[in-house]
N, C-alpha and C positions, 0 to 999 in steps of 0.2 A: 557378622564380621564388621569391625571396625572403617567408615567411610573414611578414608585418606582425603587431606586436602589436596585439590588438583594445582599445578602451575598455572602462572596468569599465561595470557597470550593478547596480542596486540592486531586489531586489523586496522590496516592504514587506506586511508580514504583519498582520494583526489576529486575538487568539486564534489564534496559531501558524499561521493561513492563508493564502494567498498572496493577494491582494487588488487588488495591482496590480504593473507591471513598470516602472523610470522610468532613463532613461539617466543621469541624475544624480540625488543627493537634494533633494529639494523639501522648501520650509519647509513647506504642508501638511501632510508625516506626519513631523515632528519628532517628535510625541507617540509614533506607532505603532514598533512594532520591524521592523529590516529584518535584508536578509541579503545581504553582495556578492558577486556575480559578476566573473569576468575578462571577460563578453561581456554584449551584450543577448541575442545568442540563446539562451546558456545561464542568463540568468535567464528569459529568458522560456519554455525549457522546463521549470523550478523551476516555473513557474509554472501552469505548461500541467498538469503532473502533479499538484499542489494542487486546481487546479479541477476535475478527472476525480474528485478524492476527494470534493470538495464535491458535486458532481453526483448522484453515485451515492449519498449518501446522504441531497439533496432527492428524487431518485425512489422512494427505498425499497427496502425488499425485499418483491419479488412473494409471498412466502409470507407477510410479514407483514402486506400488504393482503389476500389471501385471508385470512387470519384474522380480519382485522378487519370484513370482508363477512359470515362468518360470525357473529362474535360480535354483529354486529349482529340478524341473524336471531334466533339464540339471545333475548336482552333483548327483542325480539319479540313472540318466543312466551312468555316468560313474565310481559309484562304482558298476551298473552292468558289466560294460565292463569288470572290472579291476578283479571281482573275478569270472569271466564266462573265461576269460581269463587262472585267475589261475589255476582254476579246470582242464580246458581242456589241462593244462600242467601239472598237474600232472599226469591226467591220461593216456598221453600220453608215458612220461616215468614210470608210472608202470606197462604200456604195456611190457616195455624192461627189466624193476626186475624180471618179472617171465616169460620170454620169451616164453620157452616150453608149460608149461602148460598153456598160452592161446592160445599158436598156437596150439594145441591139441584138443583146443575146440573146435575154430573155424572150422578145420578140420572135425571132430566129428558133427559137426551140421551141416556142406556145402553136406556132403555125406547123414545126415538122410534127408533134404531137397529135395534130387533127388527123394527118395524112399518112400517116405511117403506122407499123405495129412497132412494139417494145423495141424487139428487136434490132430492126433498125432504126430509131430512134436510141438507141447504145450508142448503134455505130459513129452512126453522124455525131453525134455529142462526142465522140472521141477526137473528132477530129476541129473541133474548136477550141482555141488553147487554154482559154481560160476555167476550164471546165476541168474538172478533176473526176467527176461520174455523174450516173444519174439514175435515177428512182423510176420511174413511170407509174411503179404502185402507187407510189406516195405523193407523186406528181412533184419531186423534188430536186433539184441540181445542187450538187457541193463545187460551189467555183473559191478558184483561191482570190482574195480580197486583198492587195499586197502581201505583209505577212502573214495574212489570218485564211483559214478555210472556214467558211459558212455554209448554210445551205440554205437558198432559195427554193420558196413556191415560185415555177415556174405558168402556174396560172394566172398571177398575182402580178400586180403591176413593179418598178423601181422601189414607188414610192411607200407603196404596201409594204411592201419587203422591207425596205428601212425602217419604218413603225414598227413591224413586227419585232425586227429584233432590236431597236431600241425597247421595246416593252419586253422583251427576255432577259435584254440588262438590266432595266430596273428592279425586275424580281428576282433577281441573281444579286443585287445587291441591297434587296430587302430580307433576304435567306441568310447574309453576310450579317446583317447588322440584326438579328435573330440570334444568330450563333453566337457573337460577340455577345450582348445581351446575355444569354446564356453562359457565358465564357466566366464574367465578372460574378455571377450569381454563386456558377460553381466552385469558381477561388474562392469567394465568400465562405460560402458551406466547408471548404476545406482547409479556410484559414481557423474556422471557429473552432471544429474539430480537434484539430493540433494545435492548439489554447487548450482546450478541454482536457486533450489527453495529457500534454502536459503539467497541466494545473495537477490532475489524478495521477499522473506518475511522481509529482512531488511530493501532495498530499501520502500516498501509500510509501513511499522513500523515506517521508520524518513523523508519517503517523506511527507514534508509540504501539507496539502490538506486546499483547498480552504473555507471560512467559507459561510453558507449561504449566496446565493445572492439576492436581492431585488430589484423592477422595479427602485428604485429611484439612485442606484448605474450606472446610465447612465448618471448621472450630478454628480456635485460636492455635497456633503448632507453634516447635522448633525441632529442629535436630539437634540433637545433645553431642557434647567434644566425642563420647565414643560413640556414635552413632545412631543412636536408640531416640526414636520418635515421641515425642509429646505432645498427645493432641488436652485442649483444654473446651468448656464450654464458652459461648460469647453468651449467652444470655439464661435464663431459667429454662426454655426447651431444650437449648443443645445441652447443660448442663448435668440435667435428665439423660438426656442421649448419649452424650460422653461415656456415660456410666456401665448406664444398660444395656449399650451397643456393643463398645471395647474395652469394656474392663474384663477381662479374663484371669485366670489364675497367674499365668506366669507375669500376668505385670503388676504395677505398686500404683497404689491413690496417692496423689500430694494435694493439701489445703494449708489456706494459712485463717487465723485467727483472726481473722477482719471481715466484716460486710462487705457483700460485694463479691469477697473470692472466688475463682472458678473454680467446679472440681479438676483435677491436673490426670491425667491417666501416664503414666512411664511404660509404655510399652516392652513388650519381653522387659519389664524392670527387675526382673528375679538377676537376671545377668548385668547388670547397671551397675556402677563404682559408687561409691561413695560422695566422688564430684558432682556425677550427673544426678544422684539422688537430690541433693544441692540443690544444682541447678534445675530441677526440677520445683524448688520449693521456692527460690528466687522466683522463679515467671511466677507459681502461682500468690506470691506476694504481692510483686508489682503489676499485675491485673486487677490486685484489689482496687478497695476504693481509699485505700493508704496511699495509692501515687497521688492522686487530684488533695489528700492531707496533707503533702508535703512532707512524710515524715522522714527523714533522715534513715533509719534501718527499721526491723521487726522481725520475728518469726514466722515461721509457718513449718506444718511437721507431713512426712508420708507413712504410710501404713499400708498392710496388705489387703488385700480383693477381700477377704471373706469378713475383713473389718467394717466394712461397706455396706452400710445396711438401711432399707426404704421404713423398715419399723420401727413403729415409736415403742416405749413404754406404754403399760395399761394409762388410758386418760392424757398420753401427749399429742402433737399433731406435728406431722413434718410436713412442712409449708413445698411446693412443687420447686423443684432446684437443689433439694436441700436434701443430706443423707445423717444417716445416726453413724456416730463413729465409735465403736467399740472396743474395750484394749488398750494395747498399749501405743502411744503416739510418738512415732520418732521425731525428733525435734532438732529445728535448724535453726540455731540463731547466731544475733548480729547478723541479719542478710543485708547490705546496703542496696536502696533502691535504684538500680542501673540497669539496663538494656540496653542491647546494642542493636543496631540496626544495619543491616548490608547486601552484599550478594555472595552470593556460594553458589555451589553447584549439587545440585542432588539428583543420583540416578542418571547420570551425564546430561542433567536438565539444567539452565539455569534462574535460581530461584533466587527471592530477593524472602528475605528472613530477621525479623526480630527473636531475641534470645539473649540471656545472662552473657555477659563477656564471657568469659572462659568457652565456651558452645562456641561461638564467634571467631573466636583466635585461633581455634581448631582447624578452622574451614576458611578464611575468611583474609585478604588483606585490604579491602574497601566497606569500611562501614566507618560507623560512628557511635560515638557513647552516651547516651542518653540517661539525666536525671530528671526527677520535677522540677518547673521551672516557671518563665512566666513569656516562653514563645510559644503561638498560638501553634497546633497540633497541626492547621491547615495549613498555615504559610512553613513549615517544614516540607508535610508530605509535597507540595508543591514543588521546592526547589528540590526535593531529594528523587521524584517522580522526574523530571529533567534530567537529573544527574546520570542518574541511574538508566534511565531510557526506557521506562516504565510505564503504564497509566497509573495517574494519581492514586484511584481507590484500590490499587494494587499495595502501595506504599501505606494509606491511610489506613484502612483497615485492620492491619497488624501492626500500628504502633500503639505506645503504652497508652493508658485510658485517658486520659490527660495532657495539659502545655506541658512544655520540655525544656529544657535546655542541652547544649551540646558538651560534653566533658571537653569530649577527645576526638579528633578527625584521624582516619588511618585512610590515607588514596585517596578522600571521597574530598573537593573544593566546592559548598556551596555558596561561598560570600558571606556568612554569618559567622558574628562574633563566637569564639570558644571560650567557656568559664574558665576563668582564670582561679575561682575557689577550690 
């Protein structure tokens, strides 16, 4: 069955994102920038692949939410450090505000200690106001220090006791300045990260990615205006292989009369028009080594499978690459040398495809027309591998063997001159 060509579709981007998928352009995103497809399903997997980048980068990176769980902890503990710190300095000098009367206490409870069990050594300690409980295990009194509750060693002198917990301060605020330390490490670590990740969600957002690939992209192909496949040799093994692998009965051999020529196979060609036979004899002309001569037009003829033959005559020799053709040779001429180059869509895939105009027009309203020429094959694939949104050797690969020049631009703006001859 005959491939239809698909309608374009537009996906409109905001900040380089894909944001939505519209089968035509709508005057709502006049303002926003788009980008066309030859299909909706291949914009709408442009599209599909945009918002997996978006996504993954509203979710985060797991290591940099553990980090930030952490870092939270961290600032934590060091606004514990820093007001366990304070406390235990204030209460140390309101040891020294009322100097007497807690050294009075202290006194006062070191002596009922001796004399008394726990017990009452409770009691009595309840009834001194400054005293808010007491330990006897621990040998410890919590008295209130103006605002602050501390707890003395009640075997321990004033001034002990004040050292003591000035040295609780001080490493209550060397724990602070630990944490902090730690606090600026961890920002660090987490600032680097989301660099990173966004470096890689931009890279993966405008890295070019590969379009479906197909068994027959291991020759030279096209699909023909009715739909029927042409694979061709790139070199003397595939050549070989083109032959021996896929030539079958129901399809047709195409070559042309030049060094160099690939064998052409016309799949199911038994059912092919006449055009496509054509066009089948077009590519394998301009594969020859007639593009890189410059020549203006030439021939090349197709014939059937069983024409096709590895045998020579008694006493010939057929070189590796090369077939005996036997028969009668259908023949196509005045072929001019032109190839077009573009995107289509194949098997709801989208594919980027060189192939005779007519094959092209079929499928096709972004490509371009290509003769011999004298721009260099690289700095094409180059800007048509951007245009297109492609990798280079995607583009390079299947254009014609030789520099080029541009006919005809259809959708496609690269900034290079089109022949005016």
């Amino acid at each position: 069955m005959d491939e239809l060509p698909s309608a374009p579709a537009t996906a409109v981007l905001e900040a380089e994102s894909a944001i939505d998928v519209t089968p035509l352009p709508l005057h709502i995103h006049q303002d926003q920038g788009s980008q066309q497809f030859p299909s909706f399903s291949t914009a709408l997997q442009f599209f599909l692949e945009h918002r997996k980048v978006a996504e993954k980068v509203a979710l985060g990176n797991p290591e940099v939410q553990k980090l930030e769980r952490q870092l939270q902890q961290q600032r934590d503990t060091a606004k514990r450090g820093g007001e366990e710190s304070e406390r235990l300095t204030h209460a140390a000098e309101a040891l020294y505000t009322a100097y007497s009367e807690y050294n009075s206490m202290l006194s006062t409870i070191r002596k009922n200690a001796d004399k008394t069990d726990w017990e009452e050594l409770r009691r009595f300690a309840s009834t001194v106001p400054m005293v808010e409980s007491i330990d006897p295990q621990k040998k410890k009194v919590r008295v209130r220090l103006a605002d602050v509750v501390a707890d003395l060693d009640y075997l321990r002198s004033l001034d002990d006791n004040a050292n003591l917990l000035y040295s609780k301060a001080k490493e209550a605020r060397e724990k602070q300045n630990r944490s902090k330390e730690l606090v600026v490490a961890t920002e660090k670590r987490i600032e680097d990260l989301r660099a990173k990740d966004t470096k890689a969600a931009m890279v993966e957002k405008t890295t070019v990615k590969k379009t479906k690939e197909f068994w027959f992209e291991a020759y030279k192909w096209f699909i023909t205006s009715g739909g029927h496949l042409i694979v061709a040799g790139r070199d003397v093994r595939t050549n070989d292989q083109v032959v021996k692998k896929h030539l079958k009965l129901p399809d047709r051999y195409a070559h042309a009369d030049v060094h160099g020529a690939p064998s052409v196979v016309i799949k199911d060609g038994s059912t092919a028009n006449e055009q496509e036979l054509r066009e089948a004899c077009i590519f394998a002309l301009a594969h020859s080594k007639a593009w890189n001569a410059g020549v203006q037009e030439g021939s090349a003829y197709w014939v059937l499978p069983d024409q096709v033959s590895k045998t020579p005559e008694a006493g010939a020799f057929v070189p590796r690459g090369a077939f005996i053709i036997r028969g009668k040779r259908n023949y196509e001429h005045h072929i001019s040398l032109e190839l077009a180059i573009g995107e289509i869509e194949h098997e709801k895939a989208r594919k980027i495809m060189c192939a005779p105009r007519t094959s092209m027009e079929a499928r096709s309203k972004r490509y371009l027309l290509l003769a011999p020429g004298d721009m260099a094959r690289s700095k094409l694939s180059s800007s048509l591998a951007k245009e297109l949104g492609v990798p280079e050797e995607e583009v390079s690969r299947i254009l014609p063997p030789g520099d080029v020049k541009i006919l005809e631009s259809h959708g496609l703006v690269l900034g290079q001159p089109i022949s005016k001859e």
